[in-house]
N, C-alpha and C positions, 0 to 999 in steps of 0.2 A: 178520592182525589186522582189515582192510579187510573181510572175510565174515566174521568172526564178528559184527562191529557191525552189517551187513548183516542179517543174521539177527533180531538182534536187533530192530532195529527194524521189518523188514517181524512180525513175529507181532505186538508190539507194537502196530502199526497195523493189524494186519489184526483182531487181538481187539478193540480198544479204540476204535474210532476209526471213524465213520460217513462213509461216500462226501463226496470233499468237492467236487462238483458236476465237470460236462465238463472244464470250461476244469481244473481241478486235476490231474484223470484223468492228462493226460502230461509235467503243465508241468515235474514235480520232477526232470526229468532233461533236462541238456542232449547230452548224449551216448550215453543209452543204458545200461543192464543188463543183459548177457546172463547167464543162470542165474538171473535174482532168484527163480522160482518153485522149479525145482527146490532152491534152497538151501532156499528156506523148507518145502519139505515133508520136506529133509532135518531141519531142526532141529523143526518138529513132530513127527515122530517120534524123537527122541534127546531131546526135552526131558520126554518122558513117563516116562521111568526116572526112578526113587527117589534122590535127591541125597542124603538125610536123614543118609547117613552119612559124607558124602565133605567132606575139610576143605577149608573156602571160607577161600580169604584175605579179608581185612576190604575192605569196599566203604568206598570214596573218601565222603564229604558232601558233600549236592550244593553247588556254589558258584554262587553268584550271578553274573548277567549284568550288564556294565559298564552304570550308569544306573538300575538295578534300587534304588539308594538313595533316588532321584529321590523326588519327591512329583508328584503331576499339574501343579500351575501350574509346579515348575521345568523339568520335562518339557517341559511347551507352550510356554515361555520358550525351551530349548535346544533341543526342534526346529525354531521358526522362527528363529530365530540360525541354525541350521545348514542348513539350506533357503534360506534369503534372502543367506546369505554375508554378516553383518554381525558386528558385535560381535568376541567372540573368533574368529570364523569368517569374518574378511573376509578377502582374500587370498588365499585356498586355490588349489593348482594347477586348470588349466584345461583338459582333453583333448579336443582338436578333430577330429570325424571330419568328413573332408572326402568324399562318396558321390555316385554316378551321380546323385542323387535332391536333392540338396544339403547343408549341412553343419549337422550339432550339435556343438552347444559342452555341454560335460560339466563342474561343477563337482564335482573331487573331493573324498572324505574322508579323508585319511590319517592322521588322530587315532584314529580310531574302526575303519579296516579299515587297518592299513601295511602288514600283506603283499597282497591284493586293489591297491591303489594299488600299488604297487612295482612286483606284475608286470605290470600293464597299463602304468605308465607307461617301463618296461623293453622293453618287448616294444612299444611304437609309436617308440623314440627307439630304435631298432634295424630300425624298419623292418617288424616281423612282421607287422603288419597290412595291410599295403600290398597292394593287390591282392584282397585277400580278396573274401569275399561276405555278405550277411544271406542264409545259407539256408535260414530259419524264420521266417515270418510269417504271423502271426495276427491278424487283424483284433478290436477291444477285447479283446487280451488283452496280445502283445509281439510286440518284434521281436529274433530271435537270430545271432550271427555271433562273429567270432575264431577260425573252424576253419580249418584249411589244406588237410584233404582237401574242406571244402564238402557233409558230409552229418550232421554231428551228433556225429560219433562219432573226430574226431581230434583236434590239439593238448596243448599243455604247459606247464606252467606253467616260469619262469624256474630255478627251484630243482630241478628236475630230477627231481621227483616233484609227485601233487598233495599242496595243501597245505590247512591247516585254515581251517573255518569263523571268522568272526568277526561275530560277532552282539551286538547292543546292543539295549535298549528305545529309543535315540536315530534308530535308522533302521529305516525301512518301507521295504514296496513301493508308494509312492505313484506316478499316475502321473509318468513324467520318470525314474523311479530307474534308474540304470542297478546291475546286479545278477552275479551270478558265477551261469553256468549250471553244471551236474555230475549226476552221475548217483548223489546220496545225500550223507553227511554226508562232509566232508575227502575231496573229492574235486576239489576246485579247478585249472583251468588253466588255458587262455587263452581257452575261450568266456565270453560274456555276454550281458546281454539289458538290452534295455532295456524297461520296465512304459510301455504304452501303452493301457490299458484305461480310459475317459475315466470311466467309472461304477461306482463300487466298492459302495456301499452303497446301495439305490434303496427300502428302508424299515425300520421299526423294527424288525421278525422278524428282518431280515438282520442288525442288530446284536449278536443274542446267538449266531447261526449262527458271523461269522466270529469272534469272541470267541473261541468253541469252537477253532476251526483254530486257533486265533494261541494258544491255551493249551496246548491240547495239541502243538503244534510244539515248543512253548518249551521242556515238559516230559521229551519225548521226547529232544529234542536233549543236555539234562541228564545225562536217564539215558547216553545215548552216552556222553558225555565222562566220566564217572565207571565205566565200561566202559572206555574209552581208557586212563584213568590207573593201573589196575590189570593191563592185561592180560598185561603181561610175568610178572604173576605167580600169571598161569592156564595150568598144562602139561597139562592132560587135559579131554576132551570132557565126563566126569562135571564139573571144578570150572565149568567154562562153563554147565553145564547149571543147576546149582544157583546161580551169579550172575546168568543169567538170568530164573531162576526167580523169585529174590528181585527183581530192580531189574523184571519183571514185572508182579508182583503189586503193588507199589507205585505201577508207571504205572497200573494198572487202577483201584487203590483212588482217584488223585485222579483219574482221569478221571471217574468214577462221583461225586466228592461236586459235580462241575461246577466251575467257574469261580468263583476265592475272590473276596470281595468287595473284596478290598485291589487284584486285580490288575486288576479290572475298572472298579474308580475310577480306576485310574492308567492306563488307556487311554483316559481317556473323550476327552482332546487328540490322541489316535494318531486314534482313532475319529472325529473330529471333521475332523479332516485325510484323510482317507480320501474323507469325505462331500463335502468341498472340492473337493479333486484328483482322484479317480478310485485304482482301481489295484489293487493283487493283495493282498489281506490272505491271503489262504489261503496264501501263499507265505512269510507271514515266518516266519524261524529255520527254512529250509528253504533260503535263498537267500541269501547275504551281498549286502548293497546297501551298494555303495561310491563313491557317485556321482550328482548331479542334474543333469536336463539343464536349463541358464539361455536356452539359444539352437537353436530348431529343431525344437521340438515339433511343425510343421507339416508337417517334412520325414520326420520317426518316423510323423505321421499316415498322410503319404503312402505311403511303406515298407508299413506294416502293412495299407493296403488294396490291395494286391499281390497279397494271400493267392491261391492257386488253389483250384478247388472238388474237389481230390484230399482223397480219405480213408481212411484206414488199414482194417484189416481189422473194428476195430469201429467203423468207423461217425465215428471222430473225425477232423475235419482231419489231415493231415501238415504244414502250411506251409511247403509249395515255393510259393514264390513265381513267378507267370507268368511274369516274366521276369528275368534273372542281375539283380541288385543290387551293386553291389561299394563295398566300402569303398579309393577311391583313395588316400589316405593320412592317417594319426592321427599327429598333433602333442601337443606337449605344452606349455601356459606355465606355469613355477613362480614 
């Protein structure tokens, strides 16, 4: 199921969807992809056969995302409620990472993500974190950790598989957010990151750029789920090809009419927050963000200028940090 959604959305984004700068290039993955290419040349090729006569079961509607009701002033109302921990959001649990480096205090969101909350606040009142390390830092962009092997590409979520995204128009990647790293959509386990990037929007040009990301994430992420909801009752490579085809051509058609003007009014508070805090627009409905940091933003600073000046083969950071970083132990107060 995991590679056919796979597929999906790499042609998806590789048709539709313009480079969305360095810092994007590797961030979408906290663990790593191995095959994404050769899947996707497998299904470029099998998606070129003739569907036209192969019976497609009925594609899902797409459904709206939790907040999606919202209007712009109740939006910018409930995200600073849920940001400032006031109103109906005072009290919220508090997860404390106490690090080589010093400590952040993390206000969670468990309304808005209960499984992301659950396993992280599961997995430090058990002690998983303990010891650990931040094996990924990048200087204005984040800092990544909660693996147990220490390279990207290990850990587990609570549930004993990963588990699904949970995405709202209520949370961003501002910076402070702490966020669920994975390597693509319902791929959730126990890495994360925290958004450390102090300057997210630095002019007006760059307003309709991330716009672009943040809509097309949204959309894409839709079509997945409405792929998910169906897929038990796709038994052949022809009906895959033809639902494809279709949920496709439909990402392409609204990518191409751009960014509707309903959703780009009701960002303009997201947008505005962005320009405030700093932080990773191209990441949202890519990354579940389950979490602000209230205490320590100074200490994530420091963490993220760690970075070493190693680089992958093309040319992009790796974020090994100069020297171990380790998460001594995460608490939790409810």
């Amino acid at each position: 199921m995991k590679r056919w959604i796979s597929i999906l959305l790499a042609l998806a984004l590789a048709a539709g969807i313009s480079a969305c700068g360095t810092q994007g290039a590797d961030s979408s993955s906290g663990a790593g992809s191995e095959g994404e290419s050769s899947s996707s040349s497998e299904a470029e090729s099998s998606s070129s056969d003739s569907a036209s006569d192969v019976e497609v079961p009925e594609i899902p509607a797409e459904k709206p995302l939790p907040g999606d009701e919202l209007s712009a002033a109740e939006l910018a109302e409930q995200i600073d409620a849920l940001y400032n921990g006031t109103g109906d959001y005072a009290g919220l649990p508090v997860l404390t990472l106490e690090t080589s480096e010093g400590t952040i205090k993390i206000r969670l969101f468990p309304e808005q993500a209960p499984k992301a909350v659950e396993n992280i606040v599961t997995h430090a009142k058990e002690g998983y974190y303990d010891g650990l390390t931040f094996h990924r830092v990048i200087k204005d962009f984040m800092i990544q950790g909660g693996d147990p092997e220490g390279t990207g590409a290990g850990g587990e979520s609570i549930f004993g598989e990963p588990f699904e995204d949970e995405f709202t128009d209520l949370l961003h990647n501002f910076r402070g957010s702490l966020s669920m790293a994975n390597a693509g959509y319902t791929t959730n386990g126990s890495q994360f990151f925290i958004v450390q990037n102090p300057s997210a929007i630095k002019s007006d040009e760059e307003v309709d750029q991330f716009l672009t990301m943040m809509y097309q994430n949204r959309i894409v992420y839709q079509a997945s789920m409405r792929l998910d909801a169906m897929i038990d009752q796709i038994t052949t490579q022809e009906q895959f090809n033809a639902v494809y085809e279709q949920l496709n051509n439909e990402l392409l058609a609204k990518m191409n009419e751009g960014v509707p003007d309903d959703y780009r009014e009701r960002m303009k508070p997201v947008i505005e927050k962005y320009r405030e805090l700093g932080g990773t627009p191209h990441l949202d409905y890519m990354h579940t963000v389950f979490g602000f940091v209230t205490e320590g933003m100074d200490v994530v600073d420091k963490i993220a200028a760690l970075q070493s000046d190693e680089v992958d083969e093309g040319g992009n950071p790796t974020g090994k940090p100069t020297k171990e970083i380790k998460i001594v132990k995460a608490t939790v107060a409810e």
